[in-house]
C-alpha positions in Angstrom: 13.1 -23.8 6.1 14.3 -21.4 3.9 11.5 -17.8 2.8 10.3 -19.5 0.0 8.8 -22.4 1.9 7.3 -20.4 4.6 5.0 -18.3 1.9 1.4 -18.9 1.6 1.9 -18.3 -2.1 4.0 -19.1 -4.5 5.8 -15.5 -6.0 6.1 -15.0 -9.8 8.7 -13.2 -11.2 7.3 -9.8 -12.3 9.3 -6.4 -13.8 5.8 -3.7 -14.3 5.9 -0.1 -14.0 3.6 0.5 -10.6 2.5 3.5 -8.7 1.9 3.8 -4.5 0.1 6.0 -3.0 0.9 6.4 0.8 -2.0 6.8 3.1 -2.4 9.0 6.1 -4.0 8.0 9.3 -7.7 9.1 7.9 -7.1 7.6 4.6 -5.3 11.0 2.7 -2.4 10.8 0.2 0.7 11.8 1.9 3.3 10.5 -0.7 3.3 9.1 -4.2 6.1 7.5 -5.7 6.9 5.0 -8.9 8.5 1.6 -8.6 8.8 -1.6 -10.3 6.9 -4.3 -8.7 9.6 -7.5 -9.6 7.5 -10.1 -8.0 4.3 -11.0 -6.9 1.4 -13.4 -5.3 -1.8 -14.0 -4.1 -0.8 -12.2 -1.0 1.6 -9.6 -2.1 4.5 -8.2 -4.1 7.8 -7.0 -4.1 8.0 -2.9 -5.0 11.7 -1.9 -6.1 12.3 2.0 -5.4 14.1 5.1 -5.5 12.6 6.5 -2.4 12.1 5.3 1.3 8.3 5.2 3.0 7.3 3.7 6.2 5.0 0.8 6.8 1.3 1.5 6.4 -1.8 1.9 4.3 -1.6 2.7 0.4 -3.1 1.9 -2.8 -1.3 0.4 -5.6 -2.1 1.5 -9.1 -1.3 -0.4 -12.6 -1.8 -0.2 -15.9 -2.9 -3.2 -17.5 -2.2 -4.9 -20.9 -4.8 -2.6 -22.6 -3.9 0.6 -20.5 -7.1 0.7 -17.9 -6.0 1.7 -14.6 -6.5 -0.8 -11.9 -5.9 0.4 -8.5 -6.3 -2.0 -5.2 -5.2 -0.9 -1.2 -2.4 -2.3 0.3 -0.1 -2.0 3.3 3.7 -2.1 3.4 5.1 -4.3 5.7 8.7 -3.3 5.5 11.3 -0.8 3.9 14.8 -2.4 3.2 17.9 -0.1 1.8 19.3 -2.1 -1.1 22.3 0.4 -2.0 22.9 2.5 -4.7 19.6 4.9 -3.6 17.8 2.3 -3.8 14.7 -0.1 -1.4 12.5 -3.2 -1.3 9.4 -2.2 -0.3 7.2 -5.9 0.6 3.6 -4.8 0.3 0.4 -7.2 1.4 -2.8 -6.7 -0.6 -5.3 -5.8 1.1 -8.3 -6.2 -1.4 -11.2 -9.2 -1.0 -9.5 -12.5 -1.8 -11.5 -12.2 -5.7 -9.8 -8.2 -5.9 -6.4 -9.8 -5.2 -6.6 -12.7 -7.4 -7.9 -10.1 -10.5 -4.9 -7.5 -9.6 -2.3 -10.4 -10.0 -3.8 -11.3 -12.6 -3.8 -8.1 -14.6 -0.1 -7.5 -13.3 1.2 -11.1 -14.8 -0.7 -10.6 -18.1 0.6 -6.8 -18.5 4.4 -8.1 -17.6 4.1 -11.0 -20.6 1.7 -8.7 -23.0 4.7 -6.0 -22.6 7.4 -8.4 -22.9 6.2 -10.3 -25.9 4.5 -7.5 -28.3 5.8 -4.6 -29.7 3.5 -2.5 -27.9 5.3 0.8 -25.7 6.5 -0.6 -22.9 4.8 1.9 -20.7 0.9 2.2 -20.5 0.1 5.3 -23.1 -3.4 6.6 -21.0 -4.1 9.5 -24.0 -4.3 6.6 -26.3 -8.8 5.3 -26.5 -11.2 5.8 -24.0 -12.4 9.1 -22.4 -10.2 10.2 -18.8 -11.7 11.0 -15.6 -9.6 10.4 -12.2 -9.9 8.2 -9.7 -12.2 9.3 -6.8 -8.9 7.7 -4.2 -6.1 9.0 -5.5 -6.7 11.7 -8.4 -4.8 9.5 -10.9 -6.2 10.0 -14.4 -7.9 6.6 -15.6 -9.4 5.2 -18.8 -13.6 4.6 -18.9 
């Protein structure tokens, strides 16, 4: 039985501009670093990076196909070095089972809305809306 068969969700191939903010024991930012998330599910997704982190709490944070900031806690399970400065970071989401299902959601309709239009293909937060930050992680975020 090969990975693929073992999941509890099917993955979909993904390539979206994502943010992680790595948690402290009392729930503090410690790190932030950028990534491309290149697959996802139900359960989790796959985070490509240039920098290393160990397993533990976060918060993923995406833009979606109209630029508002969606943000939902996770945990990364593993680290693996890929070469060329590069790691697979596997991250579990750890939102209600209704917050996961609207985060992969928003990621899979960002990923084709990018893809298909002529739109930048990275989430432009100046453009509409007013800014405030996020009370979890300080990010700017559209209202």
């Amino acid at each position: 039985m090969n990975v693929a068969e073992r999941r509890k969700y099917p993955r979909v191939p993904i390539h979206n501009l994502i943010s992680y903010v790595c948690l402290d024991e009392d729930g503090k930012p410690i790190k932030r670093l950028m990534g491309s998330a290149l697959d996802i599910s139900q359960g989790g997704l796959l985070l490509e990076t240039t920098q290393q982190i160990e397993p533990g709490n976060g918060i993923l944070i995406m833009a979606d196909e109209q630029d508002r900031i969606i943000e939902i806690n996770g945990k990364a399970a593993y680290c693996r070095e890929i070469g060329g400065g590069k790691f697979y970071v596997g991250i579990s989401l750890q939102g209600s089972h209704n917050e996961n299902i609207q985060f992969v959601r928003s990621m899979i309709r960002a990923y084709h809305y990018r893809k298909s239009s002529d739109q930048p293909k990275q989430p432009q937060l100046s453009q509409g809306g007013s800014r405030c930050e996020s009370p979890i992680t300080g990010h700017p975020r559209l209202t």
